[in-house]
N, C-alpha and C positions, 0 to 999 in steps of 0.2 A: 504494500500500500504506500502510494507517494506520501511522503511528510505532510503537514498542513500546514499554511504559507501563515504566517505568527504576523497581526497586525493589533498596532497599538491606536486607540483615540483618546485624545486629549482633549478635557472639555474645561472650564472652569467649574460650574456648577449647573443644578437643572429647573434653574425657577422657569417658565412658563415664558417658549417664545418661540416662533419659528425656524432657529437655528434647534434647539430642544427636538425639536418634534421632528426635523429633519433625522436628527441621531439618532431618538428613537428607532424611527422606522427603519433605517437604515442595520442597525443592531438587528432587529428583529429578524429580518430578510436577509441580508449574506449569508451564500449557503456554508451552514456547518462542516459539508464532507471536503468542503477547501481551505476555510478559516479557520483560525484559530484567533479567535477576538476576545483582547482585554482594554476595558474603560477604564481611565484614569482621570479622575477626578480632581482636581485643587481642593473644592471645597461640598463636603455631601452636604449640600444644602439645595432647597425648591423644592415644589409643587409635584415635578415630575422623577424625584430622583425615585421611587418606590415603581415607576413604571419600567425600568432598565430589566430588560430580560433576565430571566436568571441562570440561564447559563450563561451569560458572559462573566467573563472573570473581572468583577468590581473592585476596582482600590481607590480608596478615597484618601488623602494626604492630609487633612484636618475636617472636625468637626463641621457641621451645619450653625446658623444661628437657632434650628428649631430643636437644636442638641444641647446648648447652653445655658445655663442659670437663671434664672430668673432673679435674682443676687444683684441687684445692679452693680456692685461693688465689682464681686466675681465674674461676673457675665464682661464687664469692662477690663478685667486682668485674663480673661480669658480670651478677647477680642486681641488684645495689647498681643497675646503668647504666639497668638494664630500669624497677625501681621508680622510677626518678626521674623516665625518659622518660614513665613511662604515665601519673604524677603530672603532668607537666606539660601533658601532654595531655588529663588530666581538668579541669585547673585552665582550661584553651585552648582549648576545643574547634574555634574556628577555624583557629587552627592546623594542629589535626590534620587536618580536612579538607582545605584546602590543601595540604598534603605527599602525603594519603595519596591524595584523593579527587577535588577540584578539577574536580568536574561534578554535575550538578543531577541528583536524582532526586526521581521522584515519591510515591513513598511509600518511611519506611523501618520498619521492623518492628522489634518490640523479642520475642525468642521465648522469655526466659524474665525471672523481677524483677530479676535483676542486670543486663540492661540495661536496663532502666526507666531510669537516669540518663541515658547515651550517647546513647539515640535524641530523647530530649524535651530533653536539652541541643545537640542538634544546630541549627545556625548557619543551616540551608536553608531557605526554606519547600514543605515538600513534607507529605503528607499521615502523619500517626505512627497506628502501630497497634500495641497491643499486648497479648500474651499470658498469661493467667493461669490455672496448672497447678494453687494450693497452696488447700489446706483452711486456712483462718485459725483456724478453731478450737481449732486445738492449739500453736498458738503462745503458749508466755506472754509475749514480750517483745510487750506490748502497745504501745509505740510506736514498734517495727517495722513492725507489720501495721498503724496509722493509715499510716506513712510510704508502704506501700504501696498501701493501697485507696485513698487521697486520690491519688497519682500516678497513678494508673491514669484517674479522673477526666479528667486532662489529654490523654490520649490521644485523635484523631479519632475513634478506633472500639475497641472492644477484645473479645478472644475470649477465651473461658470454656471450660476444657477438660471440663467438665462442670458437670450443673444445680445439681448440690449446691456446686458451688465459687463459683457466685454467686451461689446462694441463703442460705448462712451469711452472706455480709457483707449483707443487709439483715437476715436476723434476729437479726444480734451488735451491728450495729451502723445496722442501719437507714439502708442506702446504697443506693442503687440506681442501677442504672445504663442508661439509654436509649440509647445508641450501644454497645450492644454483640452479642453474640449464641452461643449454644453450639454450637461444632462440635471434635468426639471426636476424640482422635487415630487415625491412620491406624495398622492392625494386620497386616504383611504376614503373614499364617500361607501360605502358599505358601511364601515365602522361607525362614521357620524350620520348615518342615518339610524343606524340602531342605538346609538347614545342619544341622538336628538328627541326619545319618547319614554324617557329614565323618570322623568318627573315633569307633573304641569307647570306650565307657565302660565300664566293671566296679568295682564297689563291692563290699568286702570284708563286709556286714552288712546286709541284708535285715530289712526294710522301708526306702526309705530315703524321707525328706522331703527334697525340694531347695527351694531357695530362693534369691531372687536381689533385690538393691538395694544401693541404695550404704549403707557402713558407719558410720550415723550413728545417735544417739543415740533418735530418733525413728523408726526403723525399726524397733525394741525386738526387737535379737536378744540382748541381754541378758540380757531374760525369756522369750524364746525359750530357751535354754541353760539356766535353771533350770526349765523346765517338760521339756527333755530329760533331766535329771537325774532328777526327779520320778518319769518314766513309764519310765525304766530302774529304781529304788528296786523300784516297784511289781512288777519283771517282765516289763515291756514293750518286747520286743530291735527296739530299731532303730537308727538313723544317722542324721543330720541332714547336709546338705550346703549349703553357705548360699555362690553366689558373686558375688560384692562386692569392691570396696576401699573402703577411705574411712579416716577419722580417727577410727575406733573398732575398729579393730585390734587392737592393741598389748592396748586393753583385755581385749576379748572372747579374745586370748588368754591372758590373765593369768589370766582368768574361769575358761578352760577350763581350765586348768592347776590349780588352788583346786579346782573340781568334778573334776578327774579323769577326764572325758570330751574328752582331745584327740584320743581314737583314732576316738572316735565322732563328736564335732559338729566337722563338716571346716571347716574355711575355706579358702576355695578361691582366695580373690580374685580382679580382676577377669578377663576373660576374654574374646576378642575373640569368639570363637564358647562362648557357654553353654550352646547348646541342646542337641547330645549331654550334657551330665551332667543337663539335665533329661529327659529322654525315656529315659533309663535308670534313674529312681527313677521310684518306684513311686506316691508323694502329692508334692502343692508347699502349703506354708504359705506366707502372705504373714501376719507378723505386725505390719506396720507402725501404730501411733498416729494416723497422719493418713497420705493417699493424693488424689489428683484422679482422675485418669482412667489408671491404671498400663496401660500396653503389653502390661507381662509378663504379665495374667491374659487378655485373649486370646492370648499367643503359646501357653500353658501350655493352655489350652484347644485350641488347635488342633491341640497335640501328645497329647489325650485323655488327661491328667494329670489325676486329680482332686483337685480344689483344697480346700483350707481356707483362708478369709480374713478377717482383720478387716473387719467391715459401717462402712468409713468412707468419706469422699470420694461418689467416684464410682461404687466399687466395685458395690454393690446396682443401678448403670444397667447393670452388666456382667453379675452372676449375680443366676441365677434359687434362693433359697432351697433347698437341699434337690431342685433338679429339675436343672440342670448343676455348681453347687458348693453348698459349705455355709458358712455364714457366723457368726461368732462378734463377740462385744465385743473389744475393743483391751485386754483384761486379764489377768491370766496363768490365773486360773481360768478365763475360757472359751474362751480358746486351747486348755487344758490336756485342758476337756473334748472339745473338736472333735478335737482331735487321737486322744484315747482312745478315741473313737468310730468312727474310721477302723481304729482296730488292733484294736478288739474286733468289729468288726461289718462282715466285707468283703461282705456281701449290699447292703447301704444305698449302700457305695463302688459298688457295682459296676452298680448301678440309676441313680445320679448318672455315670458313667462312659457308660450304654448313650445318657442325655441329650446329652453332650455335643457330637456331632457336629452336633445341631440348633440348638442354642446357638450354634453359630459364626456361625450363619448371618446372627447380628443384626448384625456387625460388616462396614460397607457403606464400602470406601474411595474408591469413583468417586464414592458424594454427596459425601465429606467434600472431596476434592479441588476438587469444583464450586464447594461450598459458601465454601473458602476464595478462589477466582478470582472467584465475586461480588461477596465483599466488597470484595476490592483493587479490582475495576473500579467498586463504588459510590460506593469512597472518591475512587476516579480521576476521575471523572464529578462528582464536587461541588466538585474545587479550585477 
């Protein structure tokens, strides 16, 4: 029996995001009788670290916060132990192997840019692959995104979660890359059809839009929330459901609070199963500024939700104009209109709606799974 080709992923940790759920899936599906796969974790912490298959060999290098004290004292000398350990391990990376690892693998995978560092600082020589989710074009801190498209360079091979995400860095910045190749992430709608009826949802305000991403600046539910203002002003009764956590919270509460619509624009936060609150509204807006290849607008598709979404990223690989969803600029006036157009005009919805069932059909997860076991065995095949 040939050996089994030994590959390592390196993650940070599994709070609840699209890079997550890529892993996930990915874990789950590369075949056993080739792999040998071990997760390594910086920190077992998040929503989804309990979902990591279990036959993969799990190592996690410190604690969770949902591991921690409730001691504020303690929980803070505990925070204090963690930061210096992972510092010294950044600083070591021999080390870390050593302790944590101390066996040769053949290739290790880097699945989202925060571990860009870890896998290409790795002390082994085994084959580095790495993945890239993010639209560069809407990043202003322009010497982030050199930091990143130049590391990516360094990588044996690297994957592109869609055409538009490595088609911008050669026309921003006229990079190109030959070792690399595009394959979409993997979209179970099976799965999230049979999660999306675990439990009711009832929403007190009909029409409602849901919506779902982490709570960041660039997800623009900011102007999301003033464009929900707008089209209440006008006469236009509906609800907004948006769920998410992240580090724009606190804001977007504040926000709501100032506008006067906390009854109406929910926040819901994050949520292990989201798909009953989207299969019981009625539209989903995706008003995000930048996008790759987002999960959610085929999960949202598969639950015959019709969509409205910013035309960025990946998105336009996913909907078809006006024939399964409808597509707008990343700006408040034409979010604003797409949206007005769904609540004045349910014949148009309902024609994109009769689409969507065929629309599903583009989304092919047995290529993508192949797709990604070629490459690991190509990369395997040239050490």
């Amino acid at each position: 029996m040939n050996q089994k080709i030994k590959v390592l992923f390196r993650h940070r940790s599994m709070e609840m995001g699209g890079v997550e759920k890529v892993l996930l899936d990915l874990l789950e599906h590369l075949p056993r009788d080739i792999f040998d796969v071990t997760l390594l974790l910086t920190i077992y912490q998040g929503e989804l670290r309990t979902k990591i298959p279990a036959d993969i060999h799990l190592i996690s290098m410190q604690k969770g916060r949902e591991d921690m004290s409730q001691n504020l004292i303690l929980r803070n000398l505990q925070l204090f132990k963690r930061s210096f350990t992972l510092w010294f391990y950044r600083k070591f990376p021999k080390a870390l192997y050593k302790k944590y690892l101390n066996q040769h693998f053949d290739i290790e995978v880097a699945p989202g840019y925060g571990d860009f560092d870890p896998v290409l600082d790795s002390p082994i020589k085994s084959k580095k692959i790495g993945w890239f989710h993010t639209d560069v074009s809407y990043d202003p801190n322009k010497e982030r995104v050199m930091y990143r498209i130049n590391a990516l360079k360094k990588f044996d091979w690297t994957i592109f979660g869609s055409r538009q995400t490595r088609e911008v860095i050669k026309d921003l910045y006229n990079i190109t890359y030959p070792k690399s190749s595009v394959i979409y992430n993997a979209i179970k709608i099976d799965e999230v059809r049979v999660r999306a009826d675990d439990f009711p949802v009832q929403y007190d305000l009909h029409p409602v839009f849901s919506s779902m991403g982490r709570l960041h600046s660039r997800k623009n539910y900011h102007t999301l929330m003033k464009i929900h203002k707008r089209l209440l002003d006008e006469g236009f009764s509906h609800s907004i459901a948006v769920i998410g956590g992240g580090g724009e919270m606190e804001n977007l509460r504040n926000q709501a609070k100032e506008l006067d619509v906390e009854e109406t624009f929910l926040l819901l936060d994050s949520q292990i199963n989201p798909y009953p609150y989207i299969k019981n509204s009625d539209y989903f807006v995706l008003p995000s500024e930048s996008e790759s290849y987002p999960l959610t607008i085929g999960e949202v598709m598969g639950l015959n939700i019709p969509i409205i979404s910013t035309n960025v990223g990946g998105i336009p690989e996913m909907i078809d104009h006006n024939i399964d969803g409808h597509l707008v600029d990343p700006d408040e006036n034409s979010i604003y209109e797409g949206m007005k157009l769904f609540l004045a005009n349910p014949e148009m919805v309902s024609k994109i709606k009769s689409k969507m069932e065929k629309g599903v059909e583009k989304f092919d997860n047995q290529k993508i799974y192949d797709d990604v076991t070629a490459v690991f065995l190509s990369q395997h095949q040239t050490k």
